[in-house]
N, C-alpha and C positions, 0 to 999 in steps of 0.2 A: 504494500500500500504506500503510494507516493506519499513522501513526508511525515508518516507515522514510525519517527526512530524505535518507537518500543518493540515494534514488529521485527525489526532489523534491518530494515531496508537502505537505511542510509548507515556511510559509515562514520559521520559528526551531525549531530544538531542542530537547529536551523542559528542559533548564536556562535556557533564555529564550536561549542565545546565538544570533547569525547564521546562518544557512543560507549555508553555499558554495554558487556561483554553478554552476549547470550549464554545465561546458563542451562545446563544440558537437563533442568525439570523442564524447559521453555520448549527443547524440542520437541517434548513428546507430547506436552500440552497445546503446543498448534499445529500440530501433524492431522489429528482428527478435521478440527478444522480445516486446511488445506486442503486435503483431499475431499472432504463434500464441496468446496470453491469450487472447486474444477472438475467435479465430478456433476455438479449442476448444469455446468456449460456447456460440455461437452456435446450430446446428443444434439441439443437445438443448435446449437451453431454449425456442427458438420451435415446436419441433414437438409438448410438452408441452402449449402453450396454442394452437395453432392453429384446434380447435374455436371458442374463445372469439371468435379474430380474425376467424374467417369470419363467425360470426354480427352482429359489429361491424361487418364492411365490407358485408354483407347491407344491415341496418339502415340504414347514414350512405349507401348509394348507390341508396336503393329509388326515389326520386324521378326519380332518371336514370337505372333501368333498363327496358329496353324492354321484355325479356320481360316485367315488370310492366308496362308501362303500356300495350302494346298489347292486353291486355286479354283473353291468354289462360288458361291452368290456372293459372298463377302470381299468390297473391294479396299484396297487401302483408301486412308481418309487424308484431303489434301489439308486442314487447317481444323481449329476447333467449332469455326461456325460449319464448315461441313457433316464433321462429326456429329453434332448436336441434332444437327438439321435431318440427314440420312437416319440415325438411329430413331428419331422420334418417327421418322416413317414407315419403317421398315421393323422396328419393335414395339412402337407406341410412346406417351410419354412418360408413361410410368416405371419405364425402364431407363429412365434417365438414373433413377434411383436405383436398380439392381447394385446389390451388394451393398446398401446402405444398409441394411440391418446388419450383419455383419461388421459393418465399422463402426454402427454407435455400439455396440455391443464391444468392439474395438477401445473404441475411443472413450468410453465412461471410465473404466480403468485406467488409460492412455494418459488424457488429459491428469483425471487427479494427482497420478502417481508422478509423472512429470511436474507439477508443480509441487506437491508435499513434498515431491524427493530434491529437489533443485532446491528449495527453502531449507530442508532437513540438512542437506550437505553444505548448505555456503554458511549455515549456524554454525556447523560443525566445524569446517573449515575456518572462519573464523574465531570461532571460539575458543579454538587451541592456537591462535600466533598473538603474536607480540604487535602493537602499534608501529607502525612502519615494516614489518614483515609481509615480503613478495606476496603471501595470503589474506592480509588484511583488506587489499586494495582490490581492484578491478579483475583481477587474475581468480579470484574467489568467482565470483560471478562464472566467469569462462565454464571453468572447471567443474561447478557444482552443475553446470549447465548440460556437461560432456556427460557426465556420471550419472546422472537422472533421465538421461535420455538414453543410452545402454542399459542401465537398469530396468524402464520399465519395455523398452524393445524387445528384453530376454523372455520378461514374462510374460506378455502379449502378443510374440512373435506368430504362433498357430492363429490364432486372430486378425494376423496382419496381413498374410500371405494368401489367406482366405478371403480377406475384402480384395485383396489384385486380384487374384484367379477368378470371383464369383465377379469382378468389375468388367473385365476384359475378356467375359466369356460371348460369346454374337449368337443373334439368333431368338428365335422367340425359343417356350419351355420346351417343346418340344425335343427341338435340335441343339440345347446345350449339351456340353457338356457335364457341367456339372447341378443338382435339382438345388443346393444350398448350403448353409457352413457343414451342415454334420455330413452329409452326402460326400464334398469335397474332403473334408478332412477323414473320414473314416476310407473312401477311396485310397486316397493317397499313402496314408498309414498301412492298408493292406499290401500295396506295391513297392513299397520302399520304406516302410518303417517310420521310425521316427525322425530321420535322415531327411525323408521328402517332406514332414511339415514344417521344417526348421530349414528349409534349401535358399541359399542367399544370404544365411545367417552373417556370415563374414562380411559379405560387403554392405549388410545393412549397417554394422556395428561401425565403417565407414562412414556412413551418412551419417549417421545419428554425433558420431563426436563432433564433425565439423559443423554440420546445422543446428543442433540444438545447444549447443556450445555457443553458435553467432545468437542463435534466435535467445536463447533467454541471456547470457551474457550481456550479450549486446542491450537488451533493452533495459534490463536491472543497473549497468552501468549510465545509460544516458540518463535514466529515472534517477538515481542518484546524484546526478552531476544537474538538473535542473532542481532538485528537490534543496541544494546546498544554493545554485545561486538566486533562489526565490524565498519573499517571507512568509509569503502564504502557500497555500497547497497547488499545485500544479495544475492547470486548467486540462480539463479532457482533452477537449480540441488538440492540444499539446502532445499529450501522451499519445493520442492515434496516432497524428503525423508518427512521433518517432516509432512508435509500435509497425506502424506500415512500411516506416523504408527498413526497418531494421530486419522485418518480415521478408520484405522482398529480396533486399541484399541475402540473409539468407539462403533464402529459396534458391538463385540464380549461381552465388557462390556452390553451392553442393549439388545442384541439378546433374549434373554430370553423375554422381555419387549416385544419387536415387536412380536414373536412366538404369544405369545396372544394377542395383539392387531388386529392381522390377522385372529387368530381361532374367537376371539367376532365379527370381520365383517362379516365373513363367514355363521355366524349365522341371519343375516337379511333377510328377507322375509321368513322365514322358520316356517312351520307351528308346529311345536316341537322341540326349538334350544336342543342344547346338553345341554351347558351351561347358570343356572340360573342369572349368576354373574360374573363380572373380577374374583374375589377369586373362586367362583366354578370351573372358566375355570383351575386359577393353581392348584387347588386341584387336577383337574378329570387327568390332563395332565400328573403329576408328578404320581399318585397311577395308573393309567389303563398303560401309557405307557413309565414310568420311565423318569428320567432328560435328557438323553441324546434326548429325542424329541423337548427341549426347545431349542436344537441347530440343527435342522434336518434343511436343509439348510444355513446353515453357512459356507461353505466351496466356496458358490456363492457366497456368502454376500461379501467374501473376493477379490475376484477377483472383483466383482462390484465395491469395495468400491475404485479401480483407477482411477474412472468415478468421484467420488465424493472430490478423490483428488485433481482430474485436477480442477474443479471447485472453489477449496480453491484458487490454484496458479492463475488462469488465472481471476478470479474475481481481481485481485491486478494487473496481465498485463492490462486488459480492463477499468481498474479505472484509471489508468496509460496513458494509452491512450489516453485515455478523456482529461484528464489535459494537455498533451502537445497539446493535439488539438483545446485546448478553447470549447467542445463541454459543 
């Protein structure tokens, strides 16, 4: 919460003095909290933009999808307004949302843990250095950012990889392939174990250190550095802006990251993947179909990533909340 030192947020006062040290009862007693924050938000804000997301993961997984490339009704899509456009014709529009249950189901857990665990780790990390120690400052942020986000990636991963595969599957129900999470996951666990519902696991844990490291770093350190030069509380207005380019910077910074985290899931249950390995996938990607594939839905990413901003800001209203609520 902007400018509420007791929470932790800033690392001095709004008069320049010290920030008292989070003691480690503090962790556990805002931990519950944290996580209903962001466990509130979560489902309505991704189910808002999930058209967008489909048509992203459309896009960034055309290259490794078989329905496209075995060369039946399903053609590749040249941009995201085509994507949108074609799917809403040819599957209806309520398949814009296919695999959205799947991702709030994702993302209730995702969201919360992600911010209990980012706020539990940069307490933490703070709370054991010294004033003027490398961890007191802005590198806290980064970090507890990188760690919160591998955290709850490991335990949500069978839910992650199930919203890509149920996203990017064509076709109305008949001709999918897969009927839905248990369908797909119980599939793929018989052909490959536990091995195929964890596939990409590697190079998601890629993604997640360098974007969720910018994304929550990044905006807890800007938040902190306007919350020190202002005497009142931070104007909303404010905090979007930075929550949006910090979102996008983001997003665009690790895109590349994600591209392949999504082509190695796309490879599970498949009886001859494309790719032997994270490095085979960037090798084959960059030499067969040039760099600019490692951004081929980027352009959704971007317009999504205002779903992701709102969730920076409104996580600090709803914390906010709370506190004047006694909840």
């Amino acid at each position: 919460m902007v400018g509420a030192i007791e929470e932790g947020d800033s690392g001095e006062d709004k008069s320049g003095g010290a920030r008292k040290q989070s003691r480690p009862s503090n962790w556990l007693t805002n931990f519950h909290r944290d996580l209903t924050t962001g466990a509130v938000m979560g489902g309505v804000v991704h189910t808002i933009v999930a058209p967008i997301e489909r048509a992203k993961l459309l896009l960034q997984t055309q290259e490794s999808n078989i329905a496209i490339l075995e060369g039946g009704p399903h053609r590749r899509f040249k941009g995201m307004v085509d994507c949108i456009v074609r799917t809403v014709r040819e599957e209806g529009i309520l398949s814009l949302w296919r695999g959205n249950g799947s991702s709030v189901i994702r993302y209730y857990p995702s969201v919360a843990l992600n911010f209990s665990l980012k706020d539990l780790y940069r307490n933490i990390l703070r709370g054991n250095s010294q004033k003027g120690d490398l961890l007191s400052g802005p590198s806290a942020n980064f970090i507890a950012g990188s760690l919160a986000g591998c955290t709850t990636l490991i335990i949500i991963y069978p839910l992650d990889i199930a919203h890509t595969r149920l996203a990017a599957d064509l076709g109305r129900t008949e001709t999918r392939q897969f009927r839905g999470i248990r369908h797909f996951l119980t599939t793929v666990h018989k052909k490959e174990g536990i091995r195929g519902v964890y596939r990409g696991l590697p190079a998601s844990l890629h993604g997640m250190v360098v974007h969720r490291g910018l994304y929550f770093g990044g905006f807890d350190t800007i938040k902190e550095m306007m919350a020190k030069e202002s005497e009142l509380e931070v104007a909303l207005w404010k905090r979007w802006v930075a929550a949006q380019a910090v979102t996008t910077a983001a997003g665009m910074l690790s895109y590349p990251l994600d591209t392949v985290r999504r082509r190695m899931m796309m490879q599970s249950g498949l009886d001859q993947p494309m790719y032997r390995s994270t490095m085979d996938c960037w090798r084959k990607i960059y030499r067969v179909e040039g760099i600019a594939s490692f951004y081929r839905g980027a352009m959704s990413n971007i317009f999504r990533s205002t779903g992701a901003a709102a969730v920076l800001v409104l996580y600090d209203e709803i914390k906010k909340f709370m506190n004047w609520t006694g909840l």
